[in-house]
C-alpha positions in Angstrom: -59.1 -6.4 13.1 -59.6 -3.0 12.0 -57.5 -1.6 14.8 -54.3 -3.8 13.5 -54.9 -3.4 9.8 -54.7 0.6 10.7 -51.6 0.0 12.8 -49.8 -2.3 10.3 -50.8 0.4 7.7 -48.9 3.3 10.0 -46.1 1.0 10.4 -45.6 0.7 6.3 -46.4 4.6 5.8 -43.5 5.5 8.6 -41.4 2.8 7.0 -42.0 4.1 3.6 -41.3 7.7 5.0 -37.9 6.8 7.0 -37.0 5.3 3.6 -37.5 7.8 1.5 -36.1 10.0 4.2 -32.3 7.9 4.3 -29.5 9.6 2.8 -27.7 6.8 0.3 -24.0 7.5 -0.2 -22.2 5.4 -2.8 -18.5 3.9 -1.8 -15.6 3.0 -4.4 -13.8 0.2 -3.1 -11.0 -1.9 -3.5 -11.8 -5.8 -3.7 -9.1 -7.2 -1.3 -9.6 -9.2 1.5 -9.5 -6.4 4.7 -12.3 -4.1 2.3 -14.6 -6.9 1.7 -14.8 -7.9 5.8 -15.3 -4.1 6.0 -18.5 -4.4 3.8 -20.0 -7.6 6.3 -19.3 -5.6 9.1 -21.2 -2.7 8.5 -24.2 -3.6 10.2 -22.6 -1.8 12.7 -22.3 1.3 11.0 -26.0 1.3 9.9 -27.3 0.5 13.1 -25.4 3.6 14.3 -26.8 6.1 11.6 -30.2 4.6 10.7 -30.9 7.4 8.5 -27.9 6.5 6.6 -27.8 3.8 3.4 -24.9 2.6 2.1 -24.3 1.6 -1.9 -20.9 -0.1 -2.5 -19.1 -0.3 -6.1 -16.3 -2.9 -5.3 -13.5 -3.0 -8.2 -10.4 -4.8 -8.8 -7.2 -2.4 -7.7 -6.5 -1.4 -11.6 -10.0 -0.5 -12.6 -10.4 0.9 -9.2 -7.6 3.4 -9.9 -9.3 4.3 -13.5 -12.8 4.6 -12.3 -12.2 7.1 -9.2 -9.8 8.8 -11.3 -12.0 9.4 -14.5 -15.0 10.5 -12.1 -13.3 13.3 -9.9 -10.9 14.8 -12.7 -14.7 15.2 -14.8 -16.5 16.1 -11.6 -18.7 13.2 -12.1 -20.6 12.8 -8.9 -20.7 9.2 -8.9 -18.9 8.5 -5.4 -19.5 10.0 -2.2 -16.7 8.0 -0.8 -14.0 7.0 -2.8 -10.7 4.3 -1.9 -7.5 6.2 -2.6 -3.4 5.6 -2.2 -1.4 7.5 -0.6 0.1 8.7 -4.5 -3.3 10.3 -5.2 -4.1 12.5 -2.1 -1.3 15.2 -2.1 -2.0 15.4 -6.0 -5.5 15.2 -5.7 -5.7 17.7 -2.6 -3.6 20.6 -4.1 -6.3 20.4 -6.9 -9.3 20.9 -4.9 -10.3 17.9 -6.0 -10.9 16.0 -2.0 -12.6 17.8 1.0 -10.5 18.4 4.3 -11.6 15.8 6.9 -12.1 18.4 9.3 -15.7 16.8 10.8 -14.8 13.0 11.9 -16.2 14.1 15.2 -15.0 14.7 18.4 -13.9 11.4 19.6 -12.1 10.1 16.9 -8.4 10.9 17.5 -6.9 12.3 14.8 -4.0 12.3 16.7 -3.3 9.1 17.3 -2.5 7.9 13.7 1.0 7.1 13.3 2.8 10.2 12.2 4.1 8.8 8.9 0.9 7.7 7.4 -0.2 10.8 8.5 1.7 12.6 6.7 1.3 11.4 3.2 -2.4 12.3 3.9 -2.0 15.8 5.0 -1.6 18.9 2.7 -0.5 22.2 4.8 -1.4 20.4 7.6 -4.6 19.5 6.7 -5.9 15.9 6.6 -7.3 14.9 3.1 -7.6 11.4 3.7 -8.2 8.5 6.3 -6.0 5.9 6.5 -7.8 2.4 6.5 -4.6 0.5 6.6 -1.3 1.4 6.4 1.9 -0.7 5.4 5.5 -0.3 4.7 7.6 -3.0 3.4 10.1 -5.6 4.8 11.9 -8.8 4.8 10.2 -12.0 5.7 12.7 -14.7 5.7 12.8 -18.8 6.9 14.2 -19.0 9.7 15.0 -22.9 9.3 16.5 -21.8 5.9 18.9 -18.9 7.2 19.9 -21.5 9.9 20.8 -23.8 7.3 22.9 -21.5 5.7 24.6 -21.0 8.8 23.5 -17.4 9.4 21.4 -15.5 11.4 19.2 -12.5 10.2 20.1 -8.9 11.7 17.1 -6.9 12.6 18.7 -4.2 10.0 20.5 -6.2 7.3 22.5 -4.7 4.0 21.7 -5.8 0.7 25.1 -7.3 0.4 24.3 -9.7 3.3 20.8 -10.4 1.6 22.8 -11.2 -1.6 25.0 -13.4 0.2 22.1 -15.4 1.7 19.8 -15.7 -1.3 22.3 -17.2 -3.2 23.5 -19.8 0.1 19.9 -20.4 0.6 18.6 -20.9 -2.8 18.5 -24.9 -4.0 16.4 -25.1 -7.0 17.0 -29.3 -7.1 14.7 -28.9 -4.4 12.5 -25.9 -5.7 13.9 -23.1 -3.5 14.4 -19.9 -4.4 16.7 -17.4 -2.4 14.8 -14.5 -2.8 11.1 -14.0 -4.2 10.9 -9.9 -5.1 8.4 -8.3 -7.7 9.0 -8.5 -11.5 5.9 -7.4 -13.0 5.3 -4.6 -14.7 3.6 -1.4 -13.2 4.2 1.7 -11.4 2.5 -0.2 -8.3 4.4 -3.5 -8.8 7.9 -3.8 -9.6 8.7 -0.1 -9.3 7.2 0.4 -6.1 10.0 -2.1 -5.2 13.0 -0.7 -7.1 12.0 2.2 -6.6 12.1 1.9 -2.9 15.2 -0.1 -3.3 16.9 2.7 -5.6 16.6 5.0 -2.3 18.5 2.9 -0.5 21.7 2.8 -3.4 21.3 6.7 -3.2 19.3 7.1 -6.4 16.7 9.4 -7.3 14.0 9.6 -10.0 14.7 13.2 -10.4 17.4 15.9 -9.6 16.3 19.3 -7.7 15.3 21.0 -11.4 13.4 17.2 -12.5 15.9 16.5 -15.1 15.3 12.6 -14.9 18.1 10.5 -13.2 18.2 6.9 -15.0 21.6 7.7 -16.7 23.8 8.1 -13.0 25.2 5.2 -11.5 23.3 5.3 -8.8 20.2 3.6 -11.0 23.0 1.3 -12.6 24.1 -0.6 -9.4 20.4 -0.6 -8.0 19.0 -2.5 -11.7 22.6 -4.7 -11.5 22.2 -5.7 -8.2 18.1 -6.9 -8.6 18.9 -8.6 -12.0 22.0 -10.3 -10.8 20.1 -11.5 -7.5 16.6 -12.4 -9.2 19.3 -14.4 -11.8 20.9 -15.7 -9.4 18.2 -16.7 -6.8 14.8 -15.8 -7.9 12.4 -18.1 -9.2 11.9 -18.8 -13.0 9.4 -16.2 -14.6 9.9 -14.1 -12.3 9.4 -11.1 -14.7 5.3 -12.0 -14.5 5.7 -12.1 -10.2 3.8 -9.5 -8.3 2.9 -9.1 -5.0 0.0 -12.4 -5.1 2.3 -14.7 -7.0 5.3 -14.5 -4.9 3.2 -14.3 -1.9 1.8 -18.1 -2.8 5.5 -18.8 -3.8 6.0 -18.1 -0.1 3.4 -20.1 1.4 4.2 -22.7 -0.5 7.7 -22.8 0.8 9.3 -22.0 -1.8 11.3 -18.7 -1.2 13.8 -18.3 1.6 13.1 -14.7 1.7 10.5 -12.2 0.3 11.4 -8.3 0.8 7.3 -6.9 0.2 4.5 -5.4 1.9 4.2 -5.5 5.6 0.5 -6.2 5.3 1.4 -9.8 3.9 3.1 -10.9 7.4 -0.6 -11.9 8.9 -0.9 -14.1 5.5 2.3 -15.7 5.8 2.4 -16.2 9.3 -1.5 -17.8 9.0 -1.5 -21.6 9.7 -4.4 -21.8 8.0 -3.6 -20.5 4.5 1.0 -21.1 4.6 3.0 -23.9 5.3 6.1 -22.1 7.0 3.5 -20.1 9.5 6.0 -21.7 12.0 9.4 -20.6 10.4 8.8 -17.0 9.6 11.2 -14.4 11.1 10.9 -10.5 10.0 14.0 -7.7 9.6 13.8 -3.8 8.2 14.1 -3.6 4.6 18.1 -3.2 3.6 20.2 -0.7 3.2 23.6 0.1 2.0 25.1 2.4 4.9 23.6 5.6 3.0 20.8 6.5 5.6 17.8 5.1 3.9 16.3 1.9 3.8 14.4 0.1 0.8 11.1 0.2 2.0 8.0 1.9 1.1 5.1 3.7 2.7 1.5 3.6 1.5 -2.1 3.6 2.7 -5.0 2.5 1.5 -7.3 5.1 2.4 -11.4 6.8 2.5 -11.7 10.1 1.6 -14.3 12.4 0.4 -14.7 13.9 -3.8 -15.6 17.7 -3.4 -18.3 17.2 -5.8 -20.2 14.8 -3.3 -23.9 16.4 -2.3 -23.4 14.5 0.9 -20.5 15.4 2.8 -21.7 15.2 6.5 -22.7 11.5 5.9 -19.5 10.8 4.1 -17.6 11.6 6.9 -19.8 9.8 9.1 -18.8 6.6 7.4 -14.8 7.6 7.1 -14.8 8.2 11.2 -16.5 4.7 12.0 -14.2 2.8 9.0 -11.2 4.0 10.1 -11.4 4.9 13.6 -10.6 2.9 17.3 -13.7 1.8 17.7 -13.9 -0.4 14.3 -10.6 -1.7 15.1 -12.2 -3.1 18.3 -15.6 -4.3 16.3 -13.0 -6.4 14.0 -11.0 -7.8 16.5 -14.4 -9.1 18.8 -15.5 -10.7 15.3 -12.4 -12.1 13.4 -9.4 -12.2 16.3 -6.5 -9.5 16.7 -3.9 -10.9 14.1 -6.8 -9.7 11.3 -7.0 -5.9 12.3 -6.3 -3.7 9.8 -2.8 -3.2 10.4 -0.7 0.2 10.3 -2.7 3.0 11.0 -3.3 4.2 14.9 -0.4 3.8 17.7 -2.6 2.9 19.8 -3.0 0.0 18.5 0.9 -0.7 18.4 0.4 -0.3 22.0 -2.1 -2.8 22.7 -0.8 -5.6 24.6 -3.2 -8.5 22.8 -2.1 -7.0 19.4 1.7 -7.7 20.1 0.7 -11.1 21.6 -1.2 -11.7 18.2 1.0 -10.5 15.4 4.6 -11.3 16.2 5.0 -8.9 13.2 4.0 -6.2 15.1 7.1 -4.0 16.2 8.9 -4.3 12.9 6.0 -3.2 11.2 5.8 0.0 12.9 9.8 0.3 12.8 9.7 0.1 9.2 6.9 2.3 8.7 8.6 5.1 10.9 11.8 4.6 8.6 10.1 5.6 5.8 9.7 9.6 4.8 7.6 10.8 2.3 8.9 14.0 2.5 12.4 13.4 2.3 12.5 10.1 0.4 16.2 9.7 -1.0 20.1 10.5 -0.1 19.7 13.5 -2.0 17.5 16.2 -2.3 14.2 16.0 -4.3 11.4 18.3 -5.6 8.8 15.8 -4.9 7.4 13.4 -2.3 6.4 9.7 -2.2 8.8 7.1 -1.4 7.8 4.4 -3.9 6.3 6.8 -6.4 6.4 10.7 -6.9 3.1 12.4 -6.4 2.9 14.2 -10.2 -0.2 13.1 -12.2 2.5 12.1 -15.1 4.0 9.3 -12.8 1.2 6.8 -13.5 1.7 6.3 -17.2 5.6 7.0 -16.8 6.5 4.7 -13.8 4.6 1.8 -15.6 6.8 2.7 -19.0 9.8 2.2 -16.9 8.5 -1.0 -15.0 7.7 -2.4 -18.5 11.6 -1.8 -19.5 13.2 -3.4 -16.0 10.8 -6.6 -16.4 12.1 -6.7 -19.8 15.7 -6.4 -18.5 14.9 -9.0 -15.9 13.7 -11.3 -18.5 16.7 -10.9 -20.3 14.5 -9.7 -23.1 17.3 -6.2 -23.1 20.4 -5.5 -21.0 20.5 -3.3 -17.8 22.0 -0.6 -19.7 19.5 -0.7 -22.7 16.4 -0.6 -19.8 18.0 2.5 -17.9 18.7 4.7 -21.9 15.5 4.0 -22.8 13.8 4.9 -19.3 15.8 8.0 -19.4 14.9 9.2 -22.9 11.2 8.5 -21.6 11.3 10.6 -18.4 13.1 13.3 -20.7 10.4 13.5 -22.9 7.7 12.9 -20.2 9.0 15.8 -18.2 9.8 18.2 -21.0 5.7 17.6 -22.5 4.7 18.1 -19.3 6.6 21.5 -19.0 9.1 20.2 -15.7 12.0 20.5 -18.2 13.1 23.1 -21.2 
């Protein structure tokens, strides 16, 4: 008795000591659906690095953005892993504000994720972030629909022949809509989109010296056209329509076509959760003949605050989040078609993936027809393709998408929206000391 009460008591002591001995590292995360499985699987992780803990703070996308932002501009120390867009890394990075990821160890591959995402990561080369998932955007249309309208869907249509379809598939009597695209408000919600989609009409938010661009006509056919469309074939209140209302729109049948994020193809094509799962088809986001497309790139991404005291665990748990391996543990628990998508070629690669997500190919397509580094007709002094990477673009791009809701809810004209987004850029960039 003696014997096991001794042995139960060096059990609790080495227990006691291997606790107080485990590193905790605190992770900022975004509360959508692909983070929250990564938080149930990490079992794995743990059982990997016993001497590891891990503490999650899971925030809605807005607050996210706020919180991680307030604590590494003040050095804070509260995260030792923080979830991060592809619009903060290159800003973030330049200010010495994020560690290099130059310990992931010596299996993970940095090589094998997909160029473009890669890119919007990397300062001077250097990787500043890991992508968890990658997307770009593109058209998911009803088949059934575009068949009804006697047309078929080019892997690479124009906006002209997206026009011409919305408004020949659209038949409000019986609650279709043409064409479901963002109208609410935010740098991340409607202007991601018209931003992306003023690239492909050859506009720019800028000029070469960052004199703001809203008064050429480049801006002025990109907000006609979107009104005119959304007027024409959107639904009703579209002006309050982000990404999760139009994407219940969709699987609810009532859109012919949604031009959004490529991530939302394994929702829409999901028996489970849509009611056209069956009649989805998928094209490149359209042009006009100029030699870029409307469609964005972005990553949700793990990277590391310089001011973290644990660096060498932090990385630990960036390698097994975003590398093969957890790709692998997710598709042995939850099926293929739910892998994070848009990150490794590899993975475009694998045979069971393709068979899995029919979405496959044109998500990489459009993701490779997107450049972050070159993201309009004509030249820029700044990257991002749906936003530019300046710290003033937060506050300024949801200004702007504030004035085109309002124009889309007829609340001001086109013209209005575009004088009053210029006069705000000018004085944006001129405080900020871009412009004399």
């Amino acid at each position: 008795m003696k014997l096991r009460t001794l042995i139960l008591g060096l059990c609790s002591a080495s227990a006691f000591a291997f606790a107080a001995h485990a590193e905790t590292i605190t992770i900022a995360t975004v509360n959508n659906g692909d983070m929250v499985r990564m938080q149930k699987l990490t079992d794995d992780f743990t059982a990997k690095n016993p001497d590891i803990q891990l503490e999650w703070v899971t925030l809605e996308e807005n607050v996210l953005r706020e919180r991680v932002t307030t604590d590494i501009a003040t050095k804070g120390g509260q995260y030792d892993v923080m979830t991060i867009g592809t619009y903060e890394v290159p800003i973030w990075a330049k200010q010495s504000w994020l560690l290099p990821l130059d310990n992931l160890g010596a299996d993970y591959d940095a090589a094998d994720i997909i160029p473009a995402i890669a890119g919007g990561l990397s300062v001077d080369n250097k990787l500043y972030a890991a992508p968890f998932y990658g997307e770009s955007s593109f058209v998911m249309y009803r088949k059934d629909l575009m068949e009804k309208a006697g047309l078929t869907m080019p892997d690479a249509p124009t906006w002209e022949f997206i026009g011409d379809a919305a408004r020949k598939m659209t038949d409000r009597a019986a609650g279709i809509n043409g064409v479901c695209l963002r109208g609410k408000a935010g740098w991340g919600e409607n202007m991601a989109f018209l931003t992306a989609m003023s690239n492909s009409f050859g506009a720019r938010w800028f000029d070469e010296n960052w004199k703001p661009q809203f008064d050429q006509p480049e801006w002025k056919t990109t907000l006609d056209t979107y009104v005119k469309l959304m007027n024409d074939a959107g639904p009703q209140g579209a002006s309050s329509n982000g990404f999760n209302e139009n994407l219940a729109l969709f699987q609810q049948g009532k859109c012919g076509m949604w031009i959004d994020a490529t991530v939302a193809a394994s929702f829409v094509s999901d028996p489970k959760n849509s009611t056209v799962a069956d009649k989805v088809g998928y094209a490149l986001a359209p042009d006009t003949g100029l030699g870029k497309r409307g469609n964005w790139l972005w990553a949700w991404s793990l990277a590391v605050p310089a001011g973290t005291q644990k660096a060498e665990a932090a990385q630990k748990f960036v390698s097994w989040a975003t590398s093969k391996g957890y790709l692998d543990l997710v598709a042995s628990k939850e099926g293929w078609a739910n892998v994070p998508p848009g990150t490794r070629t590899s993975l475009y690669n694998n045979a069971e993936y393709q068979k899995a997500a029919p979405f496959a190919k044109m998500t990489l397509d459009s993701i490779n027809a997107a450049d972050p580094t070159k993201p309009t007709v004509k030249p820029v002094p700044y990257v991002g393709v749906q936003f530019v990477a300046i710290p003033e673009f937060q506050g300024l791009g949801t200004t702007v998408g504030q004035l085109f809701s309002a124009a889309l809810a007829g609340q001001m004209s086109v013209d209005d929206a575009l004088k009053q987004a210029q006069d705000a850029a000018t004085a944006t960039m001129t405080e900020g000391g871009y412009i004399q």
